[in-house]
C-alpha positions in Angstrom: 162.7 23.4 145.5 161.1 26.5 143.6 158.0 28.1 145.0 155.4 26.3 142.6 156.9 23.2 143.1 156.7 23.4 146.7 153.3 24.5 146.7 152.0 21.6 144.7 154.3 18.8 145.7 151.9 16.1 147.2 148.6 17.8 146.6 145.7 15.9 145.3 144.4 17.3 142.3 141.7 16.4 139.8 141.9 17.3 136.1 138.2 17.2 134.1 139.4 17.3 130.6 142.3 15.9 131.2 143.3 13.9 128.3 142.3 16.9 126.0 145.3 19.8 124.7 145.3 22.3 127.9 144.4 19.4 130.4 147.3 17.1 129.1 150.2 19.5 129.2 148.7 20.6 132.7 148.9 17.1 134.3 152.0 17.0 132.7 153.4 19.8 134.5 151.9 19.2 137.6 153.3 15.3 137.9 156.9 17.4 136.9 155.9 19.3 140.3 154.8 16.1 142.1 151.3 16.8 142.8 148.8 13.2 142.7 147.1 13.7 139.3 144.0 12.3 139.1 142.5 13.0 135.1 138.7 12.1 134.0 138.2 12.2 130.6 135.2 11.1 128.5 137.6 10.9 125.2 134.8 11.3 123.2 135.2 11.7 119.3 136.5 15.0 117.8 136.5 16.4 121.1 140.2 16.7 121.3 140.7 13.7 124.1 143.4 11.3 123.3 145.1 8.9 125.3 148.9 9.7 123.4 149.1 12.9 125.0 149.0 11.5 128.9 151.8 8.7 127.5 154.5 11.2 129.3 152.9 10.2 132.4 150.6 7.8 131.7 152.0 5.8 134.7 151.9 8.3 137.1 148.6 9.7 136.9 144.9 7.8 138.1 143.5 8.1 134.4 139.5 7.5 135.1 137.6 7.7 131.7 133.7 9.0 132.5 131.5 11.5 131.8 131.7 14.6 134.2 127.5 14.8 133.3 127.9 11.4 135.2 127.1 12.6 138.9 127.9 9.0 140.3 131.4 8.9 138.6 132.0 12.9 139.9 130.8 12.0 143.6 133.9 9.3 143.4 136.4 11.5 141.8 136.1 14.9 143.7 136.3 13.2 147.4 139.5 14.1 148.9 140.7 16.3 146.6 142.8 19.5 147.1 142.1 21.4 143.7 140.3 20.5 140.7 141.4 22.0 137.4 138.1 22.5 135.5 138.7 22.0 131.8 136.3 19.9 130.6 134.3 21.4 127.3 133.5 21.3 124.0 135.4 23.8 122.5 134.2 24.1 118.6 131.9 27.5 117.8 130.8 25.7 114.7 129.5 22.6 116.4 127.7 24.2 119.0 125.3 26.0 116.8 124.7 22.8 114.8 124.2 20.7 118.3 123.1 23.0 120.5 122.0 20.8 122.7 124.8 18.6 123.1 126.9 21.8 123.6 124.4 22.9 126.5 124.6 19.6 128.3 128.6 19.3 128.2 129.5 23.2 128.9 126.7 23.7 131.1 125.2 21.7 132.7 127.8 19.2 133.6 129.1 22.3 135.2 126.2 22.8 137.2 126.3 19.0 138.0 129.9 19.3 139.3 129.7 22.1 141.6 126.4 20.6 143.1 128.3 17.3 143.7 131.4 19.4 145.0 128.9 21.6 147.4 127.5 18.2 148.8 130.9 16.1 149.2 133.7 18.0 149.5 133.3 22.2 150.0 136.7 22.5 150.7 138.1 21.9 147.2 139.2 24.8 145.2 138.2 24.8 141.5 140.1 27.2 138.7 138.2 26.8 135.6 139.3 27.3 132.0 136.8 30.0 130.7 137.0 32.1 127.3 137.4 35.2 125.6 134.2 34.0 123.6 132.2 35.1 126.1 132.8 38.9 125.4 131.9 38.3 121.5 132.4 41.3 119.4 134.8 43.6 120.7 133.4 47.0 121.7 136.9 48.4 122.8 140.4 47.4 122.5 142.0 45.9 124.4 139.8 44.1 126.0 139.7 44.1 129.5 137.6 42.1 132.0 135.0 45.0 132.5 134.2 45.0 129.0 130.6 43.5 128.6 129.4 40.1 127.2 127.5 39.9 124.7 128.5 35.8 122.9 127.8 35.6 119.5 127.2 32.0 119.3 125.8 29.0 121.5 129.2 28.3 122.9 129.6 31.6 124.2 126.6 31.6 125.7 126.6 28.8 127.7 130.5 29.0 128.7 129.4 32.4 130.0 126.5 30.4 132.2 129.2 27.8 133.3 131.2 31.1 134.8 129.0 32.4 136.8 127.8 29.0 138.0 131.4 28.8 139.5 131.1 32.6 140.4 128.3 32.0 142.8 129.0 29.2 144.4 132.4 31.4 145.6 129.9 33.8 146.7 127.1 32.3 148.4 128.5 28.6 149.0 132.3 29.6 149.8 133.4 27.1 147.7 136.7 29.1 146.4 136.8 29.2 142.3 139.0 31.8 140.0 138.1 31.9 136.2 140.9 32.2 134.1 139.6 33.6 130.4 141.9 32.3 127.5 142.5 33.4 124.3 144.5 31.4 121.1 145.9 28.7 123.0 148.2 26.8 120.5 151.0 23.8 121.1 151.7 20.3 121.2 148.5 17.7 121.8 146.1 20.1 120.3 143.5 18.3 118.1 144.6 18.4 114.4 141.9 16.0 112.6 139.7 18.1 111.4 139.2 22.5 111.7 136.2 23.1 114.4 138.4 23.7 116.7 139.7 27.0 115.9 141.8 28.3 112.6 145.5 28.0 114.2 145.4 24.1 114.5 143.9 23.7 111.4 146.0 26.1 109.4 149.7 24.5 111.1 147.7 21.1 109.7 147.7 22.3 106.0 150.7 24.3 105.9 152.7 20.9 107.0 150.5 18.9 104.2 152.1 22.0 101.5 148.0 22.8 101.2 146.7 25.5 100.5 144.9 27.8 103.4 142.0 30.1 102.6 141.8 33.0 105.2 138.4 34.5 105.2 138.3 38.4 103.9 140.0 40.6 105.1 142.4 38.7 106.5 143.5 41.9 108.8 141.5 40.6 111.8 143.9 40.7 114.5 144.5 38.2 117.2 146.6 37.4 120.1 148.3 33.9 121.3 149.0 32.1 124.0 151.7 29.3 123.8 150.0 26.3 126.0 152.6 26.4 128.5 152.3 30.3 129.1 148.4 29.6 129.6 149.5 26.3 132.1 151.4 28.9 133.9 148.7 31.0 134.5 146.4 28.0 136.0 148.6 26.9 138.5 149.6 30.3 139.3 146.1 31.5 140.0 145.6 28.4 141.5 148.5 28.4 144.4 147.2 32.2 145.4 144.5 32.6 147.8 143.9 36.8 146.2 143.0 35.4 143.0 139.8 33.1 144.2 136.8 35.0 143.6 137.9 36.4 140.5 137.6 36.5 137.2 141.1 36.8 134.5 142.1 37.4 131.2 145.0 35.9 129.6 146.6 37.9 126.1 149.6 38.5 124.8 151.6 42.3 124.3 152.0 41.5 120.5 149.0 40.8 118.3 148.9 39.3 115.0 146.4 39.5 111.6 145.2 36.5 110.5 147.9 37.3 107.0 150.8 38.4 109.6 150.0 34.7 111.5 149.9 32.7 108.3 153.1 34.3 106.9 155.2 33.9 109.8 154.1 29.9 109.6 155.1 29.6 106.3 158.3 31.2 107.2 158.8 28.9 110.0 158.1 25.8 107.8 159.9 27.0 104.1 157.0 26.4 102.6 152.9 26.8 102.2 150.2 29.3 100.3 147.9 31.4 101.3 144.7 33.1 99.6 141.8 35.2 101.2 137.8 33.7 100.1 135.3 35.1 101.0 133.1 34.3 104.1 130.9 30.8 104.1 126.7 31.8 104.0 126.3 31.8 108.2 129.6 31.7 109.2 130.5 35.5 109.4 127.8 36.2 111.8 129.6 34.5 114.8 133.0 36.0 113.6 133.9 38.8 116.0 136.5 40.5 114.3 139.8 42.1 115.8 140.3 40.5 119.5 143.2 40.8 121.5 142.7 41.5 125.1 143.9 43.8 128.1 145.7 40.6 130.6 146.9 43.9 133.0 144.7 42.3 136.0 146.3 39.4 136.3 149.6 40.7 135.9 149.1 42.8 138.3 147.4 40.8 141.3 149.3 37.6 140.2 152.0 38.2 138.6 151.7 36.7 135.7 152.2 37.2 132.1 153.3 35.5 128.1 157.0 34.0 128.2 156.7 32.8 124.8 156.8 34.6 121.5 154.5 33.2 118.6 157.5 32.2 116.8 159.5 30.3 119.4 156.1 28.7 120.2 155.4 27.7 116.9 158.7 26.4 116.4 158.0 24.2 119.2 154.7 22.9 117.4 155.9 22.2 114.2 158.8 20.5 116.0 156.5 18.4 117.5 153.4 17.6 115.2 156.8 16.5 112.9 157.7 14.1 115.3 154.3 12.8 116.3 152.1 12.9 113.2 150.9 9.9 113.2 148.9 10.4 116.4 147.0 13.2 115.3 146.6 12.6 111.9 
């Protein structure tokens, strides 16, 4: 028995999120460990929940579908449990600056909601939440490293940063042990593919596999890095089995970045097919563009260990593979 799967055989863990892209291929991974899965999901529309991506273990999991801005439902689901995986969120940049609100009450203060409910029933759990790179907005320096400073440009950001510290200070003042793990382009199988808020890689792997064409807003040089979702699944149960990373905050990256043409191309190499053209940028829309990201993940290499297995072509291989294979439950 390895060392991960000895640390998380038998523990009780709770997913938030669970049903959504990250959550699923976590509880996946931790029922391959034999942790006691326990997902809540609202599976609310275009929010990236669907029941298909559990069907691995569908009968091996407690699937419990609520609200996590439900404090009844939460005072239920976090008794007895061990860890909680905290990835529960809307996730789109565009929708949360058309529904603020709604982005506010889900990102926020459901968090708020949750750690209150944990600091009353059960102190003893440890949280690892999913944050974002979002938070730092528009890149002063590169790469960016955790001490760079935040400065969101959207509602999203904003709030996700809130959500943070929320779990930040309870660590410090309620000793209720949370580590903040700060992804960047996640991308794999069970990411939500019906429509484009959700971020430009799902959406362009959608139209290069329906031979449509995708726009790429000028210049099309901004640089990026990715994350594979089981590099970024790695790093959540990593930071979760080690008692050094609590307290702290992590970014994830990747030591080769891509522009947005380099990206593209590669996909329609992968595929044998596809088109590309650069537009110019919708009226609002470049204002919560942050230009070249890729960050500096050197912390958490260093204190944990950790870093990308997965090279954007072998991971997006993998994808095409699969959204091939299971179209018709994403579509």
């Amino acid at each position: 028995m390895n060392k991960m799967k000895q640390f998380w055989y038998k523990k009780n863990v709770l997913v938030t999120g669970g049903a959504g892209f990250i959550g699923s291929n976590l509880c996946i991974e931790l029922v391959r460990l034999g942790a006691k899965v326990t997902v809540v999901d609202s599976l609310l529309p275009d929010y990236g929940g669907n029941l298909f991506n559990l069907k691995p273990v569908i009968n091996k999991i407690h699937l419990n579908i609520a609200d996590i801005r439900d404090k009844y439902s939460l005072i239920y689901l976090v008794k007895n449990k061990d860890f909680i995986f905290n990835l529960a969120g809307q996730v789109s940049h565009i929708d949360s600056m058309t529904d603020p609100v709604t982005d506010l009450e889900i990102n926020c203060t459901s968090q708020l909601v949750l750690l209150e409910t944990v600091r009353k029933i059960n102190q003893q759990v440890k949280i690892i939440y999913a944050s974002t790179r979002q938070l730092y907005g528009k890149p002063l320096f590169l790469p960016v490293s955790e001490t760079h400073p935040n400065y969101p440009v959207d509602i999203n950001g904003i709030n996700m940063l809130a959500a943070e510290q929320y779990h930040m200070l309870y660590n410090d003042i309620y000793g209720i042990k949370c580590v903040s793990i700060r992804m960047t382009n996640t991308y794999g199988p069970r990411q939500l593919m019906k429509h484009s808020r959700q971020g430009f890689v799902p959406s362009f792997i959608r139209l290069a596999l329906e031979s449509k064409e995708i726009c790429i807003y000028e210049p099309g040089t901004q640089k990026r890095d990715f994350n594979y979702v089981s590099d970024a699944v790695s790093a959540l149960l990593l930071a979760g089995s080690l008692e050094k990373s609590y307290g702290k905050i992590y970014n994830l990256g990747h030591h080769k970045y891509y522009s947005l043409i380099e990206f593209t191309e590669l996909l329609i190499k992968i595929l044998g097919k596809g088109k590309y053209r650069i537009v110019k940028w919708p009226r609002g829309r470049k204002k919560i563009d942050i230009g070249d990201y890729y960050g500096d993940y050197s912390r958490i290499k260093r204190e944990l260990g950790w870093e990308p297995k997965v090279s954007l072509e072998q991971g997006l291989r993998r994808t095409v593979a699969f959204y091939r294979k299971y179209k018709k439950y994403y579509w």
